[in-house]
VOMARBA-913279 format. One record per residue: x, y, z of N, C-alpha, C in turn; residue number from 1; residue in one letter. Coordinates in pm, 1 decimal. Layout:
N
{nx:X ny:Y nz:Z cax:X cay:Y caz:Z cx:X cy:Y cz:Z k:NUM r:A}
...
END
This chain:
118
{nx:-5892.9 ny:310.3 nz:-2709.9 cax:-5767.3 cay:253.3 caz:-2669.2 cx:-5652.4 cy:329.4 cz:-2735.1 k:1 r:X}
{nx:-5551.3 ny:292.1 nz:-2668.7 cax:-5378.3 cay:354.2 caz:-2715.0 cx:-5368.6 cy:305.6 cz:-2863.9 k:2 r:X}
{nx:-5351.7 ny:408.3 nz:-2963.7 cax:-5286.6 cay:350.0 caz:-3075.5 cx:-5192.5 cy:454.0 cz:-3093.0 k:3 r:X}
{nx:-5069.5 ny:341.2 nz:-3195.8 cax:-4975.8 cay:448.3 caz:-3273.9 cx:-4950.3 cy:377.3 cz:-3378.7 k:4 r:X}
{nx:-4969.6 ny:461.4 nz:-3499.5 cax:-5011.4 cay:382.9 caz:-3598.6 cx:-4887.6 cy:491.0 cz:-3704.9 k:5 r:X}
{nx:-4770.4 ny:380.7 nz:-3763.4 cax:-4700.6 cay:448.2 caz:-3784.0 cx:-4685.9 cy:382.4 cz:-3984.0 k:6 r:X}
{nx:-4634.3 ny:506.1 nz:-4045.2 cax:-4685.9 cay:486.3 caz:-4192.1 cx:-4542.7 cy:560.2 cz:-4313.0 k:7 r:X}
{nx:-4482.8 ny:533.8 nz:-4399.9 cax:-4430.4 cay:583.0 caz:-4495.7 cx:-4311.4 cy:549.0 cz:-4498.2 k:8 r:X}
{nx:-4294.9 ny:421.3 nz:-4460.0 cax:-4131.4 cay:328.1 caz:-4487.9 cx:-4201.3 cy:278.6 cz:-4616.4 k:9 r:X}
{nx:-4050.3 ny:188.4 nz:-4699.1 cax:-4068.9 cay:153.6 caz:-4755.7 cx:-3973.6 cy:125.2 cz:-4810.3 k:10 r:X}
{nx:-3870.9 ny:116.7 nz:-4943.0 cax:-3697.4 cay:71.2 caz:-5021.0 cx:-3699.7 cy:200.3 cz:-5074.6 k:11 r:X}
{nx:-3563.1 ny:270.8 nz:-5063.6 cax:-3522.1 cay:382.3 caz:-5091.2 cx:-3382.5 cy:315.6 cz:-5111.0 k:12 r:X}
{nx:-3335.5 ny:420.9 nz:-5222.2 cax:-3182.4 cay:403.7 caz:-5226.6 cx:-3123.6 cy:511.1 cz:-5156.4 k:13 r:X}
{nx:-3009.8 ny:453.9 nz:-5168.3 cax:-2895.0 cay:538.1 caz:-5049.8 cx:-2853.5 cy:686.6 cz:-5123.3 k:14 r:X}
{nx:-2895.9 ny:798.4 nz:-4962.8 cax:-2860.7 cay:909.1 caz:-5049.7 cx:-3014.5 cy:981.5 cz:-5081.4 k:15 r:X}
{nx:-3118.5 ny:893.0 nz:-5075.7 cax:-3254.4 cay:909.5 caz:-5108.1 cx:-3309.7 cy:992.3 cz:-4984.0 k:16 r:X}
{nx:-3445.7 ny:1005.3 nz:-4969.8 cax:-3539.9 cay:1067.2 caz:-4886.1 cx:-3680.0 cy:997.5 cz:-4839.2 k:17 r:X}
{nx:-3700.9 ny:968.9 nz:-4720.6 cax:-3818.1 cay:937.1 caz:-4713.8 cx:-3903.2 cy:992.7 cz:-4555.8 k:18 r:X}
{nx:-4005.0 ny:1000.1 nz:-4526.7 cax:-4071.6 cay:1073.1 caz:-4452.2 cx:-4151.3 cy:974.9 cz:-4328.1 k:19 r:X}
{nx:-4115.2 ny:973.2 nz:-4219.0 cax:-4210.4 cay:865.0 caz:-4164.5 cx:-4338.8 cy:926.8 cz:-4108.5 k:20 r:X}
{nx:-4441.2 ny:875.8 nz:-4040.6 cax:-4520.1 cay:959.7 caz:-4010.3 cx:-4598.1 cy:824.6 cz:-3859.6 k:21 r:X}
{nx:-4631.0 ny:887.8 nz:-3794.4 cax:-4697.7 cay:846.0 caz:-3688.1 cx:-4851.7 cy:902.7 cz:-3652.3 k:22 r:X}
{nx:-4976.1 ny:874.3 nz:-3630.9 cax:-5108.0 cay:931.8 caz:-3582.3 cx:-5106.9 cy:897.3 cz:-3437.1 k:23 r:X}
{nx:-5105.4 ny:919.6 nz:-3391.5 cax:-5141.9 cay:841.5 caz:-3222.2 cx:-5252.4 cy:909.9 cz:-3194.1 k:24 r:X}
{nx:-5353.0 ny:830.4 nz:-3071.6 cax:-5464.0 cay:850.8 caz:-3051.7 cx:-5509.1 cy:821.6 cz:-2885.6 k:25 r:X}
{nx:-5604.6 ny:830.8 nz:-2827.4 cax:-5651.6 cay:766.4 caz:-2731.1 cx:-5555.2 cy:802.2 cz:-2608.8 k:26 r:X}
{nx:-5483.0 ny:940.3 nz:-2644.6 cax:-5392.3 cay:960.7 caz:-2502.7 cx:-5386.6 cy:1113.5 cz:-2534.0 k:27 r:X}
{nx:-5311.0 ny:1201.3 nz:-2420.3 cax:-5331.2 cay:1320.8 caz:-2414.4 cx:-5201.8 cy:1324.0 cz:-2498.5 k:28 r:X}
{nx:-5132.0 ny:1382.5 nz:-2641.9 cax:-5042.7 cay:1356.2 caz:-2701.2 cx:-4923.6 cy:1449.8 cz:-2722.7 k:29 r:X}
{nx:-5029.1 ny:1609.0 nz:-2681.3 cax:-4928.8 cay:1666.0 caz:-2684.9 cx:-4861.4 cy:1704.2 cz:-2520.4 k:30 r:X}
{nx:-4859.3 ny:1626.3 nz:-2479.7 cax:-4809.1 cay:1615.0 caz:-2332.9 cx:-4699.2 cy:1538.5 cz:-2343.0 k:31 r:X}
{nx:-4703.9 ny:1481.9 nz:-2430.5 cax:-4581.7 cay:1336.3 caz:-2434.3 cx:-4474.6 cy:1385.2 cz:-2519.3 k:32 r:X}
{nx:-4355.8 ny:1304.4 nz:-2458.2 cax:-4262.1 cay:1367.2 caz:-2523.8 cx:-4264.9 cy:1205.0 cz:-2661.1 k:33 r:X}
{nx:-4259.1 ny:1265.7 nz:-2778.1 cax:-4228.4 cay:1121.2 caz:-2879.8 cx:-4126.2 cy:1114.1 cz:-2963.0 k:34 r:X}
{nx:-4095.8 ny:993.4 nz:-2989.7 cax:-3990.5 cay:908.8 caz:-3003.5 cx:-3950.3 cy:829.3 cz:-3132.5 k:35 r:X}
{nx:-3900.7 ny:838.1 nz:-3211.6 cax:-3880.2 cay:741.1 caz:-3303.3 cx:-3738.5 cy:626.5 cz:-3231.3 k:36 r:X}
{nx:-3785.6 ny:517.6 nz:-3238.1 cax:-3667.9 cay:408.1 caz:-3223.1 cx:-3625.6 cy:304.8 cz:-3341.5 k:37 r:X}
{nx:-3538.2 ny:261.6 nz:-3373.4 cax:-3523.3 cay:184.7 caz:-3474.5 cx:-3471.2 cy:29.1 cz:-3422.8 k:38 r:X}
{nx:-3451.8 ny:-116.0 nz:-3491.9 cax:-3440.3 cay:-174.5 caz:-3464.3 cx:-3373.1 cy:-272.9 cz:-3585.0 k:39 r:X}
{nx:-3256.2 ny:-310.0 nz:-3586.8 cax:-3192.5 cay:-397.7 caz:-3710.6 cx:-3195.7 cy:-512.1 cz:-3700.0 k:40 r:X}
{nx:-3191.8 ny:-621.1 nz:-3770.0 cax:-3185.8 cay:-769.3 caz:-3698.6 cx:-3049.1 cy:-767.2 cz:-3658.1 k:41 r:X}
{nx:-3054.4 ny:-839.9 nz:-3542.8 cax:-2941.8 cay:-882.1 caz:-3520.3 cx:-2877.6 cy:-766.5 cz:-3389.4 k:42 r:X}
{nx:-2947.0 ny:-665.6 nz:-3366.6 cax:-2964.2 cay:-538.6 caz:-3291.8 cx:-3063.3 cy:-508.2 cz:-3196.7 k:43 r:X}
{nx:-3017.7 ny:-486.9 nz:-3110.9 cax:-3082.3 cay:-373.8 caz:-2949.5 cx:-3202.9 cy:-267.5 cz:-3072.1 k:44 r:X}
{nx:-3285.5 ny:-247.6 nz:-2997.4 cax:-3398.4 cay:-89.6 caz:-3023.4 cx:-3313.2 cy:-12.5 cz:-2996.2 k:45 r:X}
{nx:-3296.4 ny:76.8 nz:-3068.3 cax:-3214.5 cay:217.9 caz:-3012.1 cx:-3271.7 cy:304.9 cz:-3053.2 k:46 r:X}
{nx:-3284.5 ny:457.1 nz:-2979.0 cax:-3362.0 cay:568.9 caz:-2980.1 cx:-3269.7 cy:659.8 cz:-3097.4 k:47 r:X}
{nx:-3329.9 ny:656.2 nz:-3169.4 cax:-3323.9 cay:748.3 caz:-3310.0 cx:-3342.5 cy:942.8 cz:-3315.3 k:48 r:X}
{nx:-3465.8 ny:941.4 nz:-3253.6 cax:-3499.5 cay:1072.9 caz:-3223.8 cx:-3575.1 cy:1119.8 cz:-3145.0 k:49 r:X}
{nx:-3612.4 ny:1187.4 nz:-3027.6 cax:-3698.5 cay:1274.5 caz:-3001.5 cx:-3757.3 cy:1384.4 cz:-2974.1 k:50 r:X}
{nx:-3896.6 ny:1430.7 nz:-2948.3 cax:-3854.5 cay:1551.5 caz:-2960.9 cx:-4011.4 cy:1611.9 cz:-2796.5 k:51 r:X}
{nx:-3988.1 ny:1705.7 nz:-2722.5 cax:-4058.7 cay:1720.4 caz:-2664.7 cx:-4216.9 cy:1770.6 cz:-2654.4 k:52 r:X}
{nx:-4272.9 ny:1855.1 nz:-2540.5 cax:-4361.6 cay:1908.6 caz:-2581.0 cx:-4321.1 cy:2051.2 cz:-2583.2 k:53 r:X}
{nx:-4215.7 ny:2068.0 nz:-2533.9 cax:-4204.3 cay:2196.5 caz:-2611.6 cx:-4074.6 cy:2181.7 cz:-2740.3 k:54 r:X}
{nx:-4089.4 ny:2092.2 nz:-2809.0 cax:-3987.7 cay:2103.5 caz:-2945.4 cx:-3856.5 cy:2100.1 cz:-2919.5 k:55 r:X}
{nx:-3839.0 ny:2029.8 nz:-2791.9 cax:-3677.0 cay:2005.0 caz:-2775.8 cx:-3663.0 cy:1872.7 cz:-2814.8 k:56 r:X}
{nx:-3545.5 ny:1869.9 nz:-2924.6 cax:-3506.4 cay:1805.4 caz:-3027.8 cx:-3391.1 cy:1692.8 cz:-2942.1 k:57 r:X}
{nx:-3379.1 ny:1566.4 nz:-2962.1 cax:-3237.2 cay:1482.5 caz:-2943.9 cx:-3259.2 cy:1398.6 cz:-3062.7 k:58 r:X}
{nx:-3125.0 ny:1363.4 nz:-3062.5 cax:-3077.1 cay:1275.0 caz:-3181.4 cx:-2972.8 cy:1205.3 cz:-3180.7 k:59 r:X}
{nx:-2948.8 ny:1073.7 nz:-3188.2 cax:-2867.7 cay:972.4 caz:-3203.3 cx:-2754.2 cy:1064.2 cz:-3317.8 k:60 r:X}
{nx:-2623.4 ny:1061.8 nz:-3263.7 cax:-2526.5 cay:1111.5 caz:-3326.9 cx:-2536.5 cy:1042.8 cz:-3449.5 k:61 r:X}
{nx:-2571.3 ny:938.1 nz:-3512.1 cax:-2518.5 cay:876.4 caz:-3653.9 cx:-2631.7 cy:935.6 cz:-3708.7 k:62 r:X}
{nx:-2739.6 ny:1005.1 nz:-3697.8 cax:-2850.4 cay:1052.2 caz:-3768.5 cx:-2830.8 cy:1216.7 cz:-3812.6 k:63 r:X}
{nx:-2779.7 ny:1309.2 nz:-3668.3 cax:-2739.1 cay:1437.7 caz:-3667.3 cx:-2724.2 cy:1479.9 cz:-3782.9 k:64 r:X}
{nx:-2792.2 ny:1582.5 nz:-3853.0 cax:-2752.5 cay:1639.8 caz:-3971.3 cx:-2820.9 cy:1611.1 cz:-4097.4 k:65 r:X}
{nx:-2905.7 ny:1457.6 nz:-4067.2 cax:-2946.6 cay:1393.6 caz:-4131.7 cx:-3133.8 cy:1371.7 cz:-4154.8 k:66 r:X}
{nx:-3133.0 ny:1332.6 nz:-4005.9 cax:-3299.7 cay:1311.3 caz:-3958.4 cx:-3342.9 cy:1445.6 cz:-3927.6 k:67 r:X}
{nx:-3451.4 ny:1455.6 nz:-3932.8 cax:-3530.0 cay:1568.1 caz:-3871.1 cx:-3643.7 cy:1521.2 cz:-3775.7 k:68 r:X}
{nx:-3671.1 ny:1508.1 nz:-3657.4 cax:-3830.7 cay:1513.1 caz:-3593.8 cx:-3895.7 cy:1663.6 cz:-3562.9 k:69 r:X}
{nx:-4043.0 ny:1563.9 nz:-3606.2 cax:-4110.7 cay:1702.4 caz:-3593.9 cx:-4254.0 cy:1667.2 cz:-3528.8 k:70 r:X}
{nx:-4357.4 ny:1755.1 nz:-3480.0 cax:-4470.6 cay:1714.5 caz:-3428.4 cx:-4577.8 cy:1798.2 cz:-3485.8 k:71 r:X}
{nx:-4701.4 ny:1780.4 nz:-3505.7 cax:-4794.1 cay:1872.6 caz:-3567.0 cx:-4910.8 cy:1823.5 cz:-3423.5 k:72 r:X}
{nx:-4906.3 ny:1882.5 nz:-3334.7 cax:-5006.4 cay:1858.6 caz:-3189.3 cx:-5169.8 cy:1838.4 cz:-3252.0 k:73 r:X}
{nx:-5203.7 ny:1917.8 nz:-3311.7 cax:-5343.6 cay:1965.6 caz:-3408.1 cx:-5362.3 cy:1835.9 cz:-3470.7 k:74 r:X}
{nx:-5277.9 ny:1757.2 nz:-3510.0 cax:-5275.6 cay:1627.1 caz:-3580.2 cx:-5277.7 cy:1504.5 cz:-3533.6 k:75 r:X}
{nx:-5166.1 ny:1522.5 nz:-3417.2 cax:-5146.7 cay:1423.3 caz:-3312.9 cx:-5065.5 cy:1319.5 cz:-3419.0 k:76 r:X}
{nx:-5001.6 ny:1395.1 nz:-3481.8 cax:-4884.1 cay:1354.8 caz:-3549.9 cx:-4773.5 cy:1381.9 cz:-3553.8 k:77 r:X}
{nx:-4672.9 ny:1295.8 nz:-3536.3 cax:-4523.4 cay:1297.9 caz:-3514.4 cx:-4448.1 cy:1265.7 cz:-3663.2 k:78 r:X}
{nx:-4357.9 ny:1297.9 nz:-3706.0 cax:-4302.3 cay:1264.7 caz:-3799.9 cx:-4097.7 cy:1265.2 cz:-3816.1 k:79 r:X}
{nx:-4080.7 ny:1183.6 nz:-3850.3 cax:-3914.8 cay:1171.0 caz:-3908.6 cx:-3908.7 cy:1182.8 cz:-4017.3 k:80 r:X}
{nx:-3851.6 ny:1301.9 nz:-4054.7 cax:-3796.8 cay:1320.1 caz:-4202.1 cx:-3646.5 cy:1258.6 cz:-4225.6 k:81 r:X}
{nx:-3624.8 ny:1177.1 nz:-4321.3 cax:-3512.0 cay:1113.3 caz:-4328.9 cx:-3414.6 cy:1150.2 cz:-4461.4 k:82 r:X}
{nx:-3315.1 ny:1202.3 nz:-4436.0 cax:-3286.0 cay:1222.1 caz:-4594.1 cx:-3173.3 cy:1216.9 cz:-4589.0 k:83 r:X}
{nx:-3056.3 ny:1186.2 nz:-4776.5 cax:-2926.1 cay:1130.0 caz:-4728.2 cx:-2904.8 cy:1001.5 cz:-4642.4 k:84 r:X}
{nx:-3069.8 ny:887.6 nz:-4657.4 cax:-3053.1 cay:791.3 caz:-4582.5 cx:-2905.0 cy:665.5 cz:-4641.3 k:85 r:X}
{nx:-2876.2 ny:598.6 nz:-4576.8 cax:-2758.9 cay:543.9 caz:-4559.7 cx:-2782.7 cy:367.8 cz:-4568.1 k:86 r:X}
{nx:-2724.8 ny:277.8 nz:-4593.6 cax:-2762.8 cay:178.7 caz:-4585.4 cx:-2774.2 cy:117.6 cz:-4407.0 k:87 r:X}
{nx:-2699.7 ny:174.1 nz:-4372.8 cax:-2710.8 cay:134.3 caz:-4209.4 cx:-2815.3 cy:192.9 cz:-4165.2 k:88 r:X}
{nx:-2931.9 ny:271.8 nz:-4205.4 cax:-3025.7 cay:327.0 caz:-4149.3 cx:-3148.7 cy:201.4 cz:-4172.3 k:89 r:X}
{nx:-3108.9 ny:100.9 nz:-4247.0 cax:-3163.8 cay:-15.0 caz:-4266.8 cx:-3250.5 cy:-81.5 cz:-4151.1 k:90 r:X}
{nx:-3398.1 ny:-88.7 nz:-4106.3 cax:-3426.8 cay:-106.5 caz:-3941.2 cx:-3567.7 cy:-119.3 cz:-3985.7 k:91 r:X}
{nx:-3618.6 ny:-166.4 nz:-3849.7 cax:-3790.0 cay:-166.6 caz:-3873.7 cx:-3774.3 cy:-9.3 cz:-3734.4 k:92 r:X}
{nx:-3870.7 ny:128.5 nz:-3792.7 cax:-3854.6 cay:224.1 caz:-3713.8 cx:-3990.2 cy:175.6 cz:-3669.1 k:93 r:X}
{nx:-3989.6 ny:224.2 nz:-3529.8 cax:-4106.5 cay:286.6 caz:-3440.4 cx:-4085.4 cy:340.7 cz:-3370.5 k:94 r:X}
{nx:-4248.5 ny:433.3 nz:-3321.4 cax:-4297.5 cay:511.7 caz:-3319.6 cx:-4305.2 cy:468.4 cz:-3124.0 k:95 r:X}
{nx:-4292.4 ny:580.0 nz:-3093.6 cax:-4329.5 cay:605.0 caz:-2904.3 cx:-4306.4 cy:696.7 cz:-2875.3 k:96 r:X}
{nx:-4448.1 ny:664.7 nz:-2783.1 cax:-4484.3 cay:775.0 caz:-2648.4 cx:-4412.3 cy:796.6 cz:-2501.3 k:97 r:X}
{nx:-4381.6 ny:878.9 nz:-2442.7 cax:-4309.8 cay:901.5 caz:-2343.4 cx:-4360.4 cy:966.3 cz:-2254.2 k:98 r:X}
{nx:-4417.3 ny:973.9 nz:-2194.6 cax:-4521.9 cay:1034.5 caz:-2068.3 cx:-4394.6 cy:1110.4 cz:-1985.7 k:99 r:X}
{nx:-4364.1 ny:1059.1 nz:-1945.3 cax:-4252.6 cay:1145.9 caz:-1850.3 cx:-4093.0 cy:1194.4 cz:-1921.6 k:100 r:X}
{nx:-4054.3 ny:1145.4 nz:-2005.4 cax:-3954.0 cay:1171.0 caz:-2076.3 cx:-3842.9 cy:1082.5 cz:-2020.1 k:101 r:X}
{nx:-3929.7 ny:985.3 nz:-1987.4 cax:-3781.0 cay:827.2 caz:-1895.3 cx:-3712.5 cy:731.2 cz:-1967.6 k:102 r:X}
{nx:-3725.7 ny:771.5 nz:-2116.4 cax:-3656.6 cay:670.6 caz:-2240.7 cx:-3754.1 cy:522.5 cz:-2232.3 k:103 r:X}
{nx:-3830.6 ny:559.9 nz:-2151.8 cax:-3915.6 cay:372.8 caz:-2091.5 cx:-4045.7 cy:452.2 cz:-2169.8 k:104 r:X}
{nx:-4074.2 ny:414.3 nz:-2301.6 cax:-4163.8 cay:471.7 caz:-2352.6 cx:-4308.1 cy:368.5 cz:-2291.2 k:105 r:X}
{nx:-4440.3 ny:486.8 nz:-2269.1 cax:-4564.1 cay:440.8 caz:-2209.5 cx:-4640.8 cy:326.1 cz:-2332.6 k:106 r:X}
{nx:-4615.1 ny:385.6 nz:-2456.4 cax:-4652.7 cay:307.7 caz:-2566.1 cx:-4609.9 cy:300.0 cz:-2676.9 k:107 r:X}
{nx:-4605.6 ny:200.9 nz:-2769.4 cax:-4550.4 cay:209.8 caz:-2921.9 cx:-4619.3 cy:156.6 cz:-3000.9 k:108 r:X}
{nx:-4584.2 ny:172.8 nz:-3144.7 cax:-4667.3 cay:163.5 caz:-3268.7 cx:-4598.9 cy:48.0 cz:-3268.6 k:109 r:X}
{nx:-4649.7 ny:1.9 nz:-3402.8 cax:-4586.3 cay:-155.1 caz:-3488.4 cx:-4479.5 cy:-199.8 cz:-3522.8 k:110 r:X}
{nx:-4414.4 ny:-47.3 nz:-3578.2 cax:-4335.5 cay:-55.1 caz:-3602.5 cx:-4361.9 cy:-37.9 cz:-3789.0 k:111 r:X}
{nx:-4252.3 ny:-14.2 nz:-3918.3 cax:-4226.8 cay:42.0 caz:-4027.5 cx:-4090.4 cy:43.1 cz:-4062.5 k:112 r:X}
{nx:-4061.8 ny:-88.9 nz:-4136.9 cax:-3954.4 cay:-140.0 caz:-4203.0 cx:-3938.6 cy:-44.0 cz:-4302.1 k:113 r:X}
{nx:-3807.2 ny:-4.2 nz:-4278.7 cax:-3676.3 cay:101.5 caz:-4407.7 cx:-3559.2 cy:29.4 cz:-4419.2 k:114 r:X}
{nx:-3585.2 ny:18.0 nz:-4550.7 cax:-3507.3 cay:-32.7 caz:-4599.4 cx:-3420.6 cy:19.3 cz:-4756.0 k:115 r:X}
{nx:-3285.1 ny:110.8 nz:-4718.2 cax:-3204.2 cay:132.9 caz:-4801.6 cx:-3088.4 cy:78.1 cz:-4854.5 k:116 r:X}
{nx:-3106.4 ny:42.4 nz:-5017.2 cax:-3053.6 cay:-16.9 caz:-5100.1 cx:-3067.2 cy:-10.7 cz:-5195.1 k:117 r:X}
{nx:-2937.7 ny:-24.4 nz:-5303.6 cax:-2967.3 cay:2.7 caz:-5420.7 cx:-2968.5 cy:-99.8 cz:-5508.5 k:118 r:X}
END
């Protein structure tokens, strides 16, 4: 079956660094374009980052400069490097798959609460 199994949130202070990481499985992965989305209480999911199968990069302007996505295909791992995180980056992130690249992701992980504060 579909998994996305997403790993390396956790409390960081502001200004700090932290690394997210995603495994997905049970689908053809490097075909998909993937996705990090984030989600605040009180807040819409909004698309954070993604990046294609051929390494074309987007990014939510408040991240630009900041986030990095990246993919290791061999791994079937996706990852957000986060650094200079901010207290508004405060969210439970997840992780999705995009089969066609229609923002209507095919599947998602659990999700991985970040939480920056000092």
């Amino acid at each position: 079956q579909v998994q996305l199994v997403e790993s390396g949130g956790g409390l960081v202070q502001p200004g700090g660094s932290l690394r997210l990481s995603c495994v997905a499985s049970g689908f053809t992965f490097s075909t998909y374009v993937m996705s990090w989305y984030r989600q605040a209480p009180g807040k819409e999911r909004d698309l954070v980052a993604s990046i294609s199968r051929f390494a074309i990069r987007n990014y939510v302007d408040s991240v630009k400069g900041r986030f990095t996505i990246s993919r290791d295909n061999a791994k079937n791992t996706v990852y957000l490097q986060m650094n200079s995180v901010k207290p508004q980056d405060t969210a439970v992130y997840y992780c999705a798959a995009d089969r066609l690249g229609s923002r209507r992701p095919d599947y998602w992980g659990q999700g991985t609460q970040v939480t920056v504060s000092s």
